[in-house]
ZAMARGU-4260 file (C-alpha; in steps of 0.2 Angstrom, whole numbers, plus 5000, padded with zeros to 4 digits):
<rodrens>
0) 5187/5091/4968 | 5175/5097/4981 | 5163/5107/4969 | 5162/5093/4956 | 5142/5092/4952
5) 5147/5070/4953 | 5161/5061/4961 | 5156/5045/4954 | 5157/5039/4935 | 5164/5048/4918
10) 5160/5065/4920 | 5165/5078/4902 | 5174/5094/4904 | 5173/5109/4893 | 5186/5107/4884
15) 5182/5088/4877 | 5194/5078/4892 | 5186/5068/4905 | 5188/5066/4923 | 5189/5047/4929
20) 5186/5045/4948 | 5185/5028/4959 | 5186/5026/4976 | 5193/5011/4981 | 5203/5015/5000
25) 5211/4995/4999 | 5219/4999/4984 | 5239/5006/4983 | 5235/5010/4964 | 5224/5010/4951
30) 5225/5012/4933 | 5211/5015/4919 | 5213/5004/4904 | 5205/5016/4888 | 5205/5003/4873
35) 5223/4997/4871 | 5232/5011/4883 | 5232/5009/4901 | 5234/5026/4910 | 5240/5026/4930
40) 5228/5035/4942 | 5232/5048/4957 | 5229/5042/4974 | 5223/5056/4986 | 5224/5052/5005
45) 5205/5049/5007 | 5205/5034/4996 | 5200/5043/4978 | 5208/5039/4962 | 5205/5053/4949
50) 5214/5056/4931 | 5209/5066/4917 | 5211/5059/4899 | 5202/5064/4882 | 5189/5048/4877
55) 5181/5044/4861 | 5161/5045/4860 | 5157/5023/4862 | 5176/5022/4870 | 5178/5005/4881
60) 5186/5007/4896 | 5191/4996/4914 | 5197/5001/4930 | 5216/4991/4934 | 5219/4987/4952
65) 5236/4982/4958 | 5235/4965/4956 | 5229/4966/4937 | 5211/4964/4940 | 5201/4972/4928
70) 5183/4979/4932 | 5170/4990/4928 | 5167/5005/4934 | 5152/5004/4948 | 5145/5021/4941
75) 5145/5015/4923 | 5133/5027/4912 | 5133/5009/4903 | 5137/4993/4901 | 5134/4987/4884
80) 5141/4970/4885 | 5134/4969/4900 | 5138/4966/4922 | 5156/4957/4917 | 5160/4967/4900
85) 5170/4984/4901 | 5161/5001/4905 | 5159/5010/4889 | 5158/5030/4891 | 5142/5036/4882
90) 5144/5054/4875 | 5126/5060/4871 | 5121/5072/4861 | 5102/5069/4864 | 5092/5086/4862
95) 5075/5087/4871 | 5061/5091/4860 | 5048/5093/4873 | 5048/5108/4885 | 5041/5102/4905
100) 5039/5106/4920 | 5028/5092/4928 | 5012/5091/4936 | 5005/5091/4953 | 5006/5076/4965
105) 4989/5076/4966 | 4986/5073/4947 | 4995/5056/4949 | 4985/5040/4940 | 4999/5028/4939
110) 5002/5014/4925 | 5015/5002/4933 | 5027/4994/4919 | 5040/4983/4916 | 5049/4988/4899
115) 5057/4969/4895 | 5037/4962/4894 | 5027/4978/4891 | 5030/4976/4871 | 5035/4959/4863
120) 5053/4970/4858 | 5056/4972/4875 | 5065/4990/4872 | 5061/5006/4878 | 5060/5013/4858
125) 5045/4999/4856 | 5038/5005/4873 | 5037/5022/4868 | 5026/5016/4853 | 5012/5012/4866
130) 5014/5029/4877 | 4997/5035/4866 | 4987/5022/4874 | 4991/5026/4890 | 4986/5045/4889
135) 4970/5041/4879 | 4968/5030/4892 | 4969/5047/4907 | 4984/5041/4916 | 4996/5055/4921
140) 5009/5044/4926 | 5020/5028/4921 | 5030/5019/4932 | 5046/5009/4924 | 5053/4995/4936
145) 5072/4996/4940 | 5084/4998/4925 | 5100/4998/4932 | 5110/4987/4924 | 5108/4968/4931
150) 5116/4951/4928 | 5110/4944/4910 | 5095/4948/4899 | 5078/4948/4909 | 5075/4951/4925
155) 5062/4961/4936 | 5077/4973/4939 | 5079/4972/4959 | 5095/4962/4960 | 5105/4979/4947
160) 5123/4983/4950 | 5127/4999/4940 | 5112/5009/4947 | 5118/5020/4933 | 5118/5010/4918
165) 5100/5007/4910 | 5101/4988/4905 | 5107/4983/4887 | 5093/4973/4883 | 5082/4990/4884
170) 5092/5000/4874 | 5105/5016/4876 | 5103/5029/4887 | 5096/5040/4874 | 5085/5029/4871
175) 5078/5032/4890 | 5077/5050/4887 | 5070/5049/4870 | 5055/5040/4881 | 5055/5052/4895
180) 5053/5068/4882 | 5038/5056/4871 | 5029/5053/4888 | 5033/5072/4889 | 5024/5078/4876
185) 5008/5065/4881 | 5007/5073/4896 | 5012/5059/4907 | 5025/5060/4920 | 5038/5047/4922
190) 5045/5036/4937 | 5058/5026/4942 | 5060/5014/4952 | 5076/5012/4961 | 5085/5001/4973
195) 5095/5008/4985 | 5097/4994/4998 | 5108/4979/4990 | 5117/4973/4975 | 5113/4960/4966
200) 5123/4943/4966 | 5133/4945/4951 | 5145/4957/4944 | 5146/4969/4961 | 5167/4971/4961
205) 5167/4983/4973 | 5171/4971/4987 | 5188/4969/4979 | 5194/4987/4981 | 5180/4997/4993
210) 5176/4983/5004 | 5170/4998/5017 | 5155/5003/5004 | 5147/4987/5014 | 5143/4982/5034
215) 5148/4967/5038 | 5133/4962/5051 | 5116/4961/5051 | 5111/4957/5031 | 5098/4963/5021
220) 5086/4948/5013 | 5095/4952/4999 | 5114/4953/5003 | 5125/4965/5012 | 5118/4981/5020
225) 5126/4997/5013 | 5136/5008/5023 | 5129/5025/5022 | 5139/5034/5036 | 5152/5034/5023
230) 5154/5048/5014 | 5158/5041/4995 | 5146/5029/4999 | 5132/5046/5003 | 5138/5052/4986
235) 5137/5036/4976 | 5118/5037/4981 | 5113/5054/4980 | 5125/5058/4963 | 5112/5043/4956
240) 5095/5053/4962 | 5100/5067/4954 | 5106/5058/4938 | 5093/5053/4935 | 5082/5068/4937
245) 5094/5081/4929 | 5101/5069/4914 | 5086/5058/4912 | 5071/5073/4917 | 5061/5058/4926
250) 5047/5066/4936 | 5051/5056/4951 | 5057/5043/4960 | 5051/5028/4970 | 5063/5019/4983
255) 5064/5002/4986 | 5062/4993/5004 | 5067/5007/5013 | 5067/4996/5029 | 5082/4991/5022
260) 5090/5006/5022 | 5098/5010/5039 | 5109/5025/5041 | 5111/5031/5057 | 5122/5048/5050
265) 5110/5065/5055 | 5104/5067/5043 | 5098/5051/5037 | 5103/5047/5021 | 5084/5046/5014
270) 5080/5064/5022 | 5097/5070/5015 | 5091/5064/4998 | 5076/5073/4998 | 5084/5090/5003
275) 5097/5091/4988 | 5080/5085/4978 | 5070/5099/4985 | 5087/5112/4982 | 5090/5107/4965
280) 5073/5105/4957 | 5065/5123/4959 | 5060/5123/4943 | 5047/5110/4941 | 5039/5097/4951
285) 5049/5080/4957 | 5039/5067/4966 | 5049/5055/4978 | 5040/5041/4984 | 5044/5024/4995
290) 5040/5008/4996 | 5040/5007/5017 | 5035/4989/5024 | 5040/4997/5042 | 5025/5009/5039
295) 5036/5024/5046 | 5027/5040/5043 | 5043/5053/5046 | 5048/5052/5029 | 5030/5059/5025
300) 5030/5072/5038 | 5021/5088/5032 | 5031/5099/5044 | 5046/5101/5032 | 5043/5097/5016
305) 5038/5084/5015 | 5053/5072/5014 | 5044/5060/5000 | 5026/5064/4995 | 5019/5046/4996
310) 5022/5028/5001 | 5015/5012/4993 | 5002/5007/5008 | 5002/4988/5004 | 4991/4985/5021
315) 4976/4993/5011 | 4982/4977/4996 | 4983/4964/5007 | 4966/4968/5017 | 4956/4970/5000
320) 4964/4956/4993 | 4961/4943/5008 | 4941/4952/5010 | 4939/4947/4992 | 4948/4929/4989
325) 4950/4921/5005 | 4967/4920/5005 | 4975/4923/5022 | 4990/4913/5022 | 5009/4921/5021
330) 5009/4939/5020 | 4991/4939/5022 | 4990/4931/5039 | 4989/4947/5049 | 4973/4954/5039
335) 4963/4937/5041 | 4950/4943/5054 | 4937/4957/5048 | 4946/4960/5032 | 4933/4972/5026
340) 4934/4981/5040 | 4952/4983/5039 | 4951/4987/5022 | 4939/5002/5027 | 4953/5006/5040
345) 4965/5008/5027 | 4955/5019/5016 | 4951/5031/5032 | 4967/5031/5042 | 4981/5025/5027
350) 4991/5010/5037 | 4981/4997/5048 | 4997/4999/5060 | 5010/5011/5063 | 5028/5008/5062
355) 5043/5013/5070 | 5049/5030/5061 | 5067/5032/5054 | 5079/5040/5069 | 5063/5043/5079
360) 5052/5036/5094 | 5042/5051/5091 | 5025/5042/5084 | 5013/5051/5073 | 4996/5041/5068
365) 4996/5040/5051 | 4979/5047/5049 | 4987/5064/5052 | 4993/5062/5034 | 4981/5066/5020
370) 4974/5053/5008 | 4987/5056/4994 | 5002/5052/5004 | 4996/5033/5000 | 4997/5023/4984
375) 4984/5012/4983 | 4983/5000/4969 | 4972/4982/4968 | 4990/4975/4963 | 5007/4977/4958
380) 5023/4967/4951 | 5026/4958/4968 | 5009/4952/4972 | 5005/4946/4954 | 5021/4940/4949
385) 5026/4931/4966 | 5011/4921/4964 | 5014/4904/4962 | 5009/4904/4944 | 5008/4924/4942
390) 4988/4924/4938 | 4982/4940/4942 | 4969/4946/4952 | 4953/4948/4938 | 4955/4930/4935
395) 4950/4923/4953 | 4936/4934/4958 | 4920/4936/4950 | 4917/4951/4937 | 4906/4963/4948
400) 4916/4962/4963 | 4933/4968/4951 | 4922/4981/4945 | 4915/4987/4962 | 4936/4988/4969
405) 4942/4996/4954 | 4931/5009/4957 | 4935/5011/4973 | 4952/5012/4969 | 4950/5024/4957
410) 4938/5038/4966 | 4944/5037/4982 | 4958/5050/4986 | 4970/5042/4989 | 4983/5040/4971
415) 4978/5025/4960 | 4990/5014/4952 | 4987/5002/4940 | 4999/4986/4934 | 5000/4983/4916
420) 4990/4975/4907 | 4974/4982/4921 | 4968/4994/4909 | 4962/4979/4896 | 4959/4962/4907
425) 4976/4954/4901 | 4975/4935/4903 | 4994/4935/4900 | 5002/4929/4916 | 5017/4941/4925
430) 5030/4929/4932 | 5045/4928/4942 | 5059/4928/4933 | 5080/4927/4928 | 5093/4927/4918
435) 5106/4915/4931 | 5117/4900/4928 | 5124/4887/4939 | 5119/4886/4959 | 5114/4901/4959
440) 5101/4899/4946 | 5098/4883/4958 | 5095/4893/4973 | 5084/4904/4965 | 5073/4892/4958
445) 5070/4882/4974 | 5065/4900/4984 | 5052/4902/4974 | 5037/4889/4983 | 5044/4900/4997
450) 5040/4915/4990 | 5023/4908/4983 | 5016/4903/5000 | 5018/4922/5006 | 5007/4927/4989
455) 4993/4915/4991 | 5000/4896/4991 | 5003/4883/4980 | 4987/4879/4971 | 4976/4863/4974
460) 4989/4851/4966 | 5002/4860/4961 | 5019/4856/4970 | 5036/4864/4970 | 5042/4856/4956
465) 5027/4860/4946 | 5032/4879/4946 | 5039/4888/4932 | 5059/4890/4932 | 5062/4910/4933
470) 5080/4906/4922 | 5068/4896/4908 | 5067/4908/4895 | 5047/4904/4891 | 5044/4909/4908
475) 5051/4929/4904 | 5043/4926/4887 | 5025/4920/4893 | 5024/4936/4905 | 5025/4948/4889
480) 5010/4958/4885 | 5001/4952/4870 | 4993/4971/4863 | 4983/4962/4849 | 4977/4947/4860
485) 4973/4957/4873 | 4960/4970/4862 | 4948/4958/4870 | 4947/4970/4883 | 4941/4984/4876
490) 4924/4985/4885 | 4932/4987/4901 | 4945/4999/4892 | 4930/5010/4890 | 4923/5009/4910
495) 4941/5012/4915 | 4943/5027/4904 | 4925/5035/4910 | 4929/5030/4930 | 4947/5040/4926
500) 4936/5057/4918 | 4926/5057/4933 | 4942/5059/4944 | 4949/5070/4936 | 4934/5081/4934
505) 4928/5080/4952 | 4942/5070/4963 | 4957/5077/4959 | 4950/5096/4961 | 4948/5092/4979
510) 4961/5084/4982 | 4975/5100/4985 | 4967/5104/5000 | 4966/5090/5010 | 4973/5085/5025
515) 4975/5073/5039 | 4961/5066/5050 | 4951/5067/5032 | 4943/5049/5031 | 4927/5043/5042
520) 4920/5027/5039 | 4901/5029/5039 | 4892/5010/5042 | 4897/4996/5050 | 4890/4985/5038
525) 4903/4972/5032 | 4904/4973/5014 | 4898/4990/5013 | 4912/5001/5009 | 4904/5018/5014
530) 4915/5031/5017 | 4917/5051/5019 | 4933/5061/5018 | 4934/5081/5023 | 4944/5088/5008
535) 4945/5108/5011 | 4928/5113/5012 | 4919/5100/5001 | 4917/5082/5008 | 4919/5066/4994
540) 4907/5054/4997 | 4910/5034/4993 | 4894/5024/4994 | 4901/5007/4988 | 4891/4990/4990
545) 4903/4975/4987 | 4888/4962/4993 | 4874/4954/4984 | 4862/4961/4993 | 4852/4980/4992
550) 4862/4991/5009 | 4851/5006/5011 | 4860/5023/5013 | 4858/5035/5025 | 4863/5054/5029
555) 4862/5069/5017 | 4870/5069/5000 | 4879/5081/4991 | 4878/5080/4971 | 4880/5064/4964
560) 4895/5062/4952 | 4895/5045/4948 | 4885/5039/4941 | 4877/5053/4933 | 4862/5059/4942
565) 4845/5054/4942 | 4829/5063/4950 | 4825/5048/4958 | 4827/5047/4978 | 4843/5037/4985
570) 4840/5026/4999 | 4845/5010/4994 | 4860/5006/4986 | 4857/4991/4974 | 4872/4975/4974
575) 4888/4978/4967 | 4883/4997/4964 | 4895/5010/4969 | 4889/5030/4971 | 4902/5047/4972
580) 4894/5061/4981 | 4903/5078/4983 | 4895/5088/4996
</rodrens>
């Protein structure tokens, strides 16, 4: 069984039989129940179950432990009836249309997307009717919030179970590739987000029969860390990262909280990851990236790879944020003082603060990295939708200080990402929410002032009670993107569009060469975000004035890009005006 390509889940032979494996080291026996048969399971020493049988394409099937329990199978390729319903084998036959082999890191303008609010349908085949608005828009890159099959019909994904199920309500699996090859043949690359540190609440069986998948001290936020040192447990994860880039061809990978992923094998499970992704994928490019709260810079490490191309720096978020609405409560608290400053820090260094490195006390500052190993972005899901009433961030701020940051964002060097909706000034909120019954819906409900004080607070009158109940089904249905409402935004469609041609004409080029130590900030001037980055042998040159007040400029210039050019001499930059020199 040692050279199977996946341990876990249905895999076809050849010859039309499949091979059903389940590791569950508390059990004596173990059957598989395929539609009205039940077929008993061998037992091998090390706790695996296996059995091969011939299935039907859309066959149901459960796994049978020795007291009659019937469950799912945690590697499900889907669960069509959903976290409590039987596994059903999915035979595809999807042919891909679209020949790819990626793009450059460094071409990455991410579009960040929930497919249950992204369309009114909610389903990856309506999503993939909107893919020609994100390429005429320049993007290169979309994002998809987890998909792995969780507990009901909506949800933001986080709390999934079958990590290799895409989620009913989205559609089949084929319907997920038949995505993947249209955003293909755009142009854009495709992202996953996945969740590698908990299950969710509902419908994880695996304590009944493989209760040593879990730790039993020291929980996640979420619920019981996973015990990595085990070796099905390594395989679970890493047969998942390479599902999904073999049978779905995503372009790339973004890991959730890996602060909450502890491991203390050698290697590490996350460094392991990224080897058998760097073997595997000769062929074309594959991007994995982390979202690191810790701010450890190993997994970026140049030296040997690197392990994952770029972490989501929320430290550069939370100081623009705070600088720019006051806020500095919660998660905020730490960037209070001098926020513009910090903000500035971010842009030249990457994190504000350093963190302790995965298996390391060896520390590294983390402006050794270059600019792209940080995605920026002015927000995401978490910092719009765990707002307290999920407004998002062009509704509180006035209109030439969103304009001033977004170009910012977009021609520095570091990777740009945008949430939906960005790219035309939605008014439609993004909220919290859930598909639970009972206590747990309870539970759920009463943690969300909690998690609104870390994003801002309760607004000026608004209690607890007055937030909206993430299980009401108006509360998934008034965070859904309205496309023909929302063509109000067309004017700053068009700004967007430019500020995306001039980094991809004169950023991005640069942008293969650079290096750590790049960034310098230039004045000291609060809310003058001046800054110069060594890229190669060409310097980028940010001149942006975030005040209402003229700043005069100093130093020698190279050509100015943005705007275009003028003859006229530069020495004052005039309010809420924003200049890119590449020298």
């Amino acid at each position: 069984m040692k050279d199977r390509e996946f341990f876990w889940g249905p895999v076809s032979n050849p010859d039309g039989s499949t091979i059903f494996m389940l590791w569950a080291p508390t059990q004596a026996r173990v059957s598989v129940a395929i539609d009205s048969r039940q077929v008993p399971m061998d037992r091998a020493d090390d706790g695996w179950f296996s059995i091969t049988d011939t299935l039907t394409d859309d066959a149901d099937y459960w796994f049978v432990l020795a007291d009659g329990t019937r469950v799912p199978n945690p590697a499900s390729r889907w669960q069509r009836a959903g976290v409590l319903g039987p596994s059903r084998f999915w035979g595809s036959d999807f042919h891909w249309e679209v020949p790819w082999k990626g793009r450059p890191w460094e071409e990455a303008i991410i579009y960040e997307i929930h497919i249950g609010t992204f369309t009114a349908e909610g389903t990856f085949a309506a999503a993939e009717k909107h893919l020609h608005r994100l390429a005429e828009l320049g993007v290169s890159a979309v994002q998809i919030m987890p998909l792995a099959q969780f507990p009901g019909t909506r949800g933001w994904g986080y709390d999934g179970v079958y990590p290799y199920a895409p989620h009913n309500s989205y559609g089949s699996p084929d319907d997920v590739k038949s995505f993947v090859d249209e955003a293909h043949r755009y142009g854009l690359m495709v992202f996953l987000d996945v969740v590698y540190n908990h299950f969710g609440p509902e419908g994880n069986f695996l304590p009944l029969y493989a209760a040593e998948f879990f730790r039993k001290d020291d929980p996640t936020p979420w619920g019981p860390k996973i015990a990595f040192e085990r070796e099905p447990v390594r395989r679970f994860f890493i047969d998942n990262v390479i599902y999904w880039l073999d049978q779905f061809r995503f372009d790339g990978l973004r890991f959730d909280a890996v602060d909450q992923i502890e491991d203390q094998s050698d290697p590490h499970i996350l460094k392991e990851i990224s080897e058998k992704v760097r073997a595997r994928f000769l062929d074309r490019h594959v991007h994995l990236i982390t979202e690191n709260p810790a701010n450890a810079i190993n997994l970026l490490s140049r030296d040997s790879g690197p392990f994952f191309v770029a972490d989501w720096n929320d430290d550069f978020h939370h100081a623009m944020h705070v600088a720019v609405t006051g806020e500095a409560s919660g998660h905020y608290a730490p960037f209070g003082n001098k926020p513009w400053q910090k903000m500035k820090q971010t842009l030249q260094n990457g994190y504000l603060c350093d963190g302790n490195n995965f298996q390391s006390r060896d520390q590294a500052h983390s402006a050794s990295l270059p600019p792209t190993a940080f995605v920026h972005f002015l927000q995401n899901h978490d910092q719009v939708g765990n707002r307290a009433l999920g407004n998002r961030l062009h509704t509180m701020i006035d209109q030439s200080c969103h304009r001033v940051l977004t170009e910012i964002l977009m021609l520095s060097p570091q990777i740009p990402l945008l949430f939906m909706g960005d790219d035309h000034l939605t008014m439609r909120k993004f909220l919290f929410f859930a598909d639970y019954k009972g206590e747990l819906a309870r539970a759920i409900a009463a943690g969300r002032s909690t998690e609104a004080e870390n994003f801002g607070g309760l607004p000026d009158g608004c209690g607890a009670k007055d937030l909206p109940d993430p299980n009401d089904l108006s509360t998934f249905l008034d965070s859904k993107l309205d496309w023909d409402a929302d063509d109000q935004g067309s004017a700053w469609t068009s700004f967007l569009k430019r500020l995306i041609k001039v980094r991809r004409n004169h950023v991005i080029p640069l942008l293969p060469d650079a290096d750590g130590y790049a960034g310098s900030v230039v004045s000291g001037v609060e809310q003058a975000v001046f800054l110069d980055w060594k890229l190669g042998a060409r310097t980028l040159q940010l001149r942006a004035n975030a005040s209402g007040r003229a700043l005069s400029m100093e130093g020698d210039f190279g050509h100015r890009v943005y705007p275009p050019v003028s003859e006229a001499a530069e020495e004052v930059l005039q309010p809420w005006t924003t200049h890119l020199y590449v020298l």
